[in-house]
N, C-alpha and C positions, 0 to 999 in steps of 0.2 A: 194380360198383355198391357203393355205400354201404349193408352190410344195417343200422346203426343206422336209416337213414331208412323201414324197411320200403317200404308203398308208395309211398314219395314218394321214390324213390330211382329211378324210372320213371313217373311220376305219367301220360305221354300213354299208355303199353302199358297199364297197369294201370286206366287210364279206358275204353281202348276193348276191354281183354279184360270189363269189368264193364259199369257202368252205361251205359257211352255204347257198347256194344257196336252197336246199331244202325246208329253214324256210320260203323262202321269198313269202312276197306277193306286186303287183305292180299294178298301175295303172298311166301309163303314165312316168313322171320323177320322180316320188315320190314312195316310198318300204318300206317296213316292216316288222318287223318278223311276224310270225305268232302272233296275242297277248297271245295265252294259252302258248307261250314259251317266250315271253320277250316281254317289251313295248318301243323298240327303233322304230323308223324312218330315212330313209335317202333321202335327199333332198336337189334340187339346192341353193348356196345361194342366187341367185338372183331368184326370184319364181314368174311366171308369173302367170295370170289371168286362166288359164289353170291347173297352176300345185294346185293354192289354190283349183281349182273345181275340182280337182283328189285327193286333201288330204283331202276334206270335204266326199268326197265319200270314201277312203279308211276307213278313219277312222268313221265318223259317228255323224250325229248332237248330241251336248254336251256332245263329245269323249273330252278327254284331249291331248294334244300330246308335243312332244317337240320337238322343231326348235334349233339348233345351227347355231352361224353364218350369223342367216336371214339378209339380205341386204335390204331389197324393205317392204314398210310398211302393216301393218296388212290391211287387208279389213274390210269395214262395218262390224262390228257383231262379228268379231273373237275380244280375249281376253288375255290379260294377265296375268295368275294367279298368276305366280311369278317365281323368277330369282332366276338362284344358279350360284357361278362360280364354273366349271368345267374344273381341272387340268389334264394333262396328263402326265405320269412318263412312260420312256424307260427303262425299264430292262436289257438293252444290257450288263451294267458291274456289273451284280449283280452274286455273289457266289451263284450258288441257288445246290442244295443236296437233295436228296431223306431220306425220314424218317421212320424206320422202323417202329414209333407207328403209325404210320400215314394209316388209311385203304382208299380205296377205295368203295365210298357209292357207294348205288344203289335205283332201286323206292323202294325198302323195306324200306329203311332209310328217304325215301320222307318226314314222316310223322316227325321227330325226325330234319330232317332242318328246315321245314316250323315253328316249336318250336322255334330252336335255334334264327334264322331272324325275327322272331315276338321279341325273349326279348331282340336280339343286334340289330337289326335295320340298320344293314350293307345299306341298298337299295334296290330297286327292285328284286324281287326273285319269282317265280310261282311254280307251282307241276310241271313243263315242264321243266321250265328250263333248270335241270338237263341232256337233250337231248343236251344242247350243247358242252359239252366236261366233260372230269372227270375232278369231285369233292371227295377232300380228306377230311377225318374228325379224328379226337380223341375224346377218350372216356375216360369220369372217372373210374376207378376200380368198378365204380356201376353199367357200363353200359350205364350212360347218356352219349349222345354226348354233346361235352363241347366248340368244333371250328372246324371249318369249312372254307373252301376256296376251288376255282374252278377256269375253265376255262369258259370263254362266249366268244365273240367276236373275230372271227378268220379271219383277214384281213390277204393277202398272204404273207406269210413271219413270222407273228407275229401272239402270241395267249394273250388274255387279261385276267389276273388275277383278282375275280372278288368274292364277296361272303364271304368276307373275316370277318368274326363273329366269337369273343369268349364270351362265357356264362358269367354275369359280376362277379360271383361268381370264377372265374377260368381266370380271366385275371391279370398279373403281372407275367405270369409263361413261359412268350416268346412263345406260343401254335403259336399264327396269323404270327410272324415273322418264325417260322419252316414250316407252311403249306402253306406260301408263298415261302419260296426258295425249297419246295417240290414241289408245283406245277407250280415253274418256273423252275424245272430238268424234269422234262415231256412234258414243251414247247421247250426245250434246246436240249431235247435227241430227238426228230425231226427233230433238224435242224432249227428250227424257236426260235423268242426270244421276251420273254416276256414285256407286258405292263400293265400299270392300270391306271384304274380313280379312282377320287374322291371329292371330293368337295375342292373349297379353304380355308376353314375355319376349315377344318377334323384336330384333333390333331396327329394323324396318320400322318400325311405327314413328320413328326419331325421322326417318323423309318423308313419308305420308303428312305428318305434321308442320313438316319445313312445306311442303307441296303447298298447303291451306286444305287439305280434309281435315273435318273437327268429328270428332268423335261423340256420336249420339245414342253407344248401347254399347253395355256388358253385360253377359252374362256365360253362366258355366254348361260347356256342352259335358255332357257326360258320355261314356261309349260304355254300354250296356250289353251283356250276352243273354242272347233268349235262351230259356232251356227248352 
Protein backbone atom coordinates (compact mmCIF):
# COMPACT_ATOMS: atom_id res chain seq x y z
CA UNK A 1 0.00 0.00 0.00
CA UNK A 2 0.73 3.58 -0.50
CA UNK A 3 1.22 4.84 3.41
CA UNK A 4 1.32 8.61 1.95
CA UNK A 5 -2.46 8.00 1.24
CA UNK A 6 -3.04 6.98 4.79
CA UNK A 7 -6.58 5.65 4.86
CA UNK A 8 -7.17 5.99 1.43
CA UNK A 9 -4.68 3.68 0.38
CA UNK A 10 -7.54 0.96 1.42
CA UNK A 11 -10.51 3.18 1.66
CA UNK A 12 -13.16 -0.42 1.30
CA UNK A 13 -11.04 -2.20 4.60
CA UNK A 14 -10.77 1.00 6.33
CA UNK A 15 -14.71 1.84 5.74
CA UNK A 16 -15.97 -1.45 6.75
CA UNK A 17 -13.29 -1.87 9.84
CA UNK A 18 -14.86 1.86 10.92
CA UNK A 19 -18.02 3.46 10.08
CA UNK A 20 -19.60 1.21 7.78
CA UNK A 21 -18.51 -1.64 10.06
CA UNK A 22 -22.19 -2.83 10.34
CA UNK A 23 -22.18 -3.63 6.36
CA UNK A 24 -19.28 -5.82 6.75
CA UNK A 25 -18.86 -9.35 6.20
CA UNK A 26 -15.46 -11.36 6.74
CA UNK A 27 -13.84 -14.38 6.62
CA UNK A 28 -10.29 -14.33 7.60
CA UNK A 29 -8.21 -11.29 5.92
CA UNK A 30 -10.63 -10.88 3.34
CA UNK A 31 -14.30 -8.43 3.94
CA UNK A 32 -17.04 -7.20 2.15
CA UNK A 33 -19.97 -5.33 2.21
CA UNK A 34 -22.99 -6.90 2.52
CA UNK A 35 -23.56 -7.58 -1.46
CA UNK A 36 -27.55 -6.33 -1.18
CA UNK A 37 -25.75 -2.93 -0.37
CA UNK A 38 -22.54 -2.68 -2.67
CA UNK A 39 -20.20 -5.25 -4.49
CA UNK A 40 -16.78 -3.96 -3.01
CA UNK A 41 -14.02 -6.17 -1.35
CA UNK A 42 -11.12 -5.60 0.79
CA UNK A 43 -8.21 -7.53 0.66
CA UNK A 44 -4.26 -8.10 1.28
CA UNK A 45 -2.27 -7.18 -1.59
CA UNK A 46 -0.08 -10.01 -1.18
CA UNK A 47 -3.03 -12.87 -0.74
CA UNK A 48 -2.09 -16.05 0.47
CA UNK A 49 -3.24 -19.61 -0.26
CA UNK A 50 -5.65 -19.08 2.73
CA UNK A 51 -6.92 -15.81 2.07
CA UNK A 52 -7.87 -17.00 -1.89
CA UNK A 53 -9.73 -20.22 0.15
CA UNK A 54 -11.46 -17.40 2.35
CA UNK A 55 -12.46 -15.13 -0.75
CA UNK A 56 -13.65 -18.36 -2.89
CA UNK A 57 -15.78 -19.05 0.29
CA UNK A 58 -16.99 -15.33 0.94
CA UNK A 59 -17.88 -14.93 -2.14
CA UNK A 60 -18.97 -17.95 -3.91
CA UNK A 61 -17.96 -20.35 -6.91
CA UNK A 62 -18.64 -18.22 -10.25
CA UNK A 63 -19.16 -15.05 -8.00
CA UNK A 64 -17.25 -12.16 -9.83
CA UNK A 65 -15.16 -10.00 -7.56
CA UNK A 66 -12.64 -7.27 -7.65
CA UNK A 67 -8.99 -7.25 -6.50
CA UNK A 68 -7.17 -4.00 -6.58
CA UNK A 69 -3.39 -4.00 -6.21
CA UNK A 70 -3.18 -7.96 -6.25
CA UNK A 71 0.55 -8.59 -5.94
CA UNK A 72 0.84 -12.60 -5.92
CA UNK A 73 -0.68 -14.59 -9.08
CA UNK A 74 -4.13 -15.83 -9.74
CA UNK A 75 -4.53 -19.65 -8.68
CA UNK A 76 -5.57 -22.56 -10.90
CA UNK A 77 -9.22 -21.83 -12.07
CA UNK A 78 -9.57 -18.24 -10.95
CA UNK A 79 -9.93 -15.57 -14.00
CA UNK A 80 -9.69 -12.67 -15.43
CA UNK A 81 -12.56 -10.85 -16.91
CA UNK A 82 -11.36 -7.58 -17.38
CA UNK A 83 -9.38 -4.45 -16.14
CA UNK A 84 -10.41 -0.89 -15.75
CA UNK A 85 -8.02 1.77 -14.36
CA UNK A 86 -9.31 3.11 -11.37
CA UNK A 87 -8.52 6.82 -10.40
CA UNK A 88 -8.90 8.44 -7.22
CA UNK A 89 -9.61 12.33 -6.69
CA UNK A 90 -9.13 14.23 -3.09
CA UNK A 91 -11.79 16.67 -2.52
CA UNK A 92 -9.72 18.47 0.13
CA UNK A 93 -9.63 21.97 -2.07
CA UNK A 94 -12.83 21.74 -3.45
CA UNK A 95 -15.62 24.80 -2.96
CA UNK A 96 -18.34 22.48 -2.15
CA UNK A 97 -22.10 24.56 -0.98
CA UNK A 98 -25.26 23.24 -0.11
CA UNK A 99 -28.12 23.50 -2.80
CA UNK A 100 -31.53 24.64 -2.13
CA UNK A 101 -33.04 22.50 -5.29
CA UNK A 102 -31.35 19.86 -4.15
CA UNK A 103 -33.73 17.13 -1.91
CA UNK A 104 -32.77 14.71 -0.03
CA UNK A 105 -34.08 11.03 -1.26
CA UNK A 106 -35.17 8.22 0.51
CA UNK A 107 -36.43 4.35 -0.11
CA UNK A 108 -39.54 6.08 -1.52
CA UNK A 109 -37.39 7.47 -4.22
CA UNK A 110 -35.40 3.95 -4.47
CA UNK A 111 -37.48 3.19 -7.46
CA UNK A 112 -36.97 6.58 -9.51
CA UNK A 113 -32.74 6.05 -8.81
CA UNK A 114 -32.57 2.58 -9.89
CA UNK A 115 -34.28 4.49 -13.38
CA UNK A 116 -32.05 7.24 -13.37
CA UNK A 117 -28.51 4.60 -13.02
CA UNK A 118 -30.07 2.14 -15.45
CA UNK A 119 -30.10 5.10 -18.38
CA UNK A 120 -26.77 7.06 -17.07
CA UNK A 121 -24.88 4.11 -16.18
CA UNK A 122 -22.76 6.09 -13.38
CA UNK A 123 -21.57 2.33 -11.87
CA UNK A 124 -22.58 -0.04 -9.36
CA UNK A 125 -25.75 0.98 -7.50
CA UNK A 126 -28.33 -1.66 -5.65
CA UNK A 127 -31.89 -0.99 -3.86
CA UNK A 128 -29.55 -0.90 -0.56
CA UNK A 129 -27.23 1.11 -1.30
CA UNK A 130 -28.75 4.05 -0.44
CA UNK A 131 -28.16 2.70 3.45
CA UNK A 132 -24.75 4.09 3.13
CA UNK A 133 -25.03 7.63 3.44
CA UNK A 134 -27.44 10.58 1.98
CA UNK A 135 -28.01 10.78 -1.46
CA UNK A 136 -29.22 14.01 -3.09
CA UNK A 137 -31.30 14.39 -6.20
CA UNK A 138 -33.18 17.16 -8.58
CA UNK A 139 -36.23 17.06 -10.14
CA UNK A 140 -37.72 18.38 -13.53
CA UNK A 141 -40.88 20.76 -13.01
CA UNK A 142 -42.56 17.28 -13.99
CA UNK A 143 -41.49 15.44 -11.16
CA UNK A 144 -38.91 13.28 -12.92
CA UNK A 145 -35.77 12.84 -11.08
CA UNK A 146 -33.25 14.09 -13.53
CA UNK A 147 -29.54 13.61 -11.08
CA UNK A 148 -28.43 12.16 -8.69
CA UNK A 149 -25.28 11.89 -6.47
CA UNK A 150 -24.48 10.32 -2.80
CA UNK A 151 -22.23 9.28 -0.31
CA UNK A 152 -20.83 5.49 -0.20
CA UNK A 153 -17.63 4.70 1.24
CA UNK A 154 -16.72 6.28 4.50
CA UNK A 155 -13.03 5.44 5.50
CA UNK A 156 -12.20 7.64 8.88
CA UNK A 157 -11.77 11.07 8.09
CA UNK A 158 -13.13 11.06 4.47
CA UNK A 159 -16.63 10.30 2.92
CA UNK A 160 -16.63 9.15 -1.00
CA UNK A 161 -18.77 10.81 -3.41
CA UNK A 162 -20.39 8.39 -5.49
CA UNK A 163 -23.67 7.92 -7.69
CA UNK A 164 -22.99 10.65 -9.59
CA UNK A 165 -25.86 10.40 -12.85
CA UNK A 166 -27.75 13.00 -14.84
CA UNK A 167 -30.67 11.88 -17.04
CA UNK A 168 -28.99 12.41 -20.72
CA UNK A 169 -31.86 14.60 -21.66
CA UNK A 170 -31.03 17.16 -18.81
CA UNK A 171 -27.23 17.08 -18.88
CA UNK A 172 -25.33 20.41 -20.18
CA UNK A 173 -27.27 22.18 -17.24
CA UNK A 174 -24.17 21.89 -14.58
CA UNK A 175 -27.04 19.53 -12.18
CA UNK A 176 -23.76 16.58 -11.53
CA UNK A 177 -21.30 19.55 -10.79
CA UNK A 178 -24.01 21.20 -8.01
CA UNK A 179 -25.01 17.75 -6.40
CA UNK A 180 -21.42 17.25 -6.06
CA UNK A 181 -20.23 20.27 -4.07
CA UNK A 182 -23.65 19.65 -2.30
CA UNK A 183 -22.78 16.43 -1.28
CA UNK A 184 -19.22 17.44 -0.69
CA UNK A 185 -20.83 20.36 2.04
CA UNK A 186 -22.52 17.36 4.00
CA UNK A 187 -18.93 15.53 4.13
CA UNK A 188 -17.36 19.02 4.94
CA UNK A 189 -19.99 19.97 7.60
CA UNK A 190 -18.79 16.81 9.50
CA UNK A 191 -15.62 17.57 9.81
CA UNK A 192 -14.48 14.97 7.20
CA UNK A 193 -13.55 15.59 3.38
CA UNK A 194 -14.60 14.39 0.37
CA UNK A 195 -13.34 11.95 -2.25
CA UNK A 196 -14.31 9.89 -5.58
CA UNK A 197 -13.49 7.44 -8.02
CA UNK A 198 -13.74 6.77 -11.36
CA UNK A 199 -12.56 5.19 -14.20
CA UNK A 200 -9.36 6.65 -16.21
CA UNK A 201 -10.88 6.95 -19.36
CA UNK A 202 -14.37 8.79 -17.71
CA UNK A 203 -14.81 12.33 -19.61
CA UNK A 204 -15.85 13.54 -16.35
CA UNK A 205 -12.47 13.65 -14.85
CA UNK A 206 -11.92 17.09 -17.18
CA UNK A 207 -14.85 18.77 -14.36
CA UNK A 208 -13.54 17.04 -11.38
CA UNK A 209 -10.32 18.67 -12.23
CA UNK A 210 -11.85 22.11 -13.34
CA UNK A 211 -13.87 21.55 -9.67
CA UNK A 212 -10.09 21.71 -7.78
CA UNK A 213 -10.04 17.55 -6.96
CA UNK A 214 -6.44 16.67 -7.61
CA UNK A 215 -5.78 13.29 -8.06
CA UNK A 216 -3.80 11.07 -5.42
CA UNK A 217 -4.11 7.34 -6.83
CA UNK A 218 -4.36 4.89 -9.78
CA UNK A 219 -4.51 1.90 -9.89
CA UNK A 220 -6.01 -1.25 -12.02
CA UNK A 221 -9.13 -2.86 -10.51
CA UNK A 222 -9.35 -6.20 -12.10
CA UNK A 223 -12.86 -8.29 -12.06
CA UNK A 224 -12.00 -11.81 -11.44
CA UNK A 225 -14.42 -15.03 -11.63
CA UNK A 226 -14.01 -17.56 -8.79
CA UNK A 227 -14.33 -20.98 -9.91
Amino acid sequence: MRAELGVLADPVGEALRGPHASFAQQRGRISRYDPEVSVFYAHPEELADEDWADLRELAGPGATVGLRRRRTPLPDGWRVLRVFRLVMYSGAAVDTRPDDEAEVLGPADVDDMLALIDEAQPGPFSRRTIELGRYLGIRDDDGRLVAIAGERMRPPGWGEISAVATAPHARGRGLGERLIRAVGAQITDRGDLPFLHTTGDNPARALYERMGFALVDEVDLEIVEVP
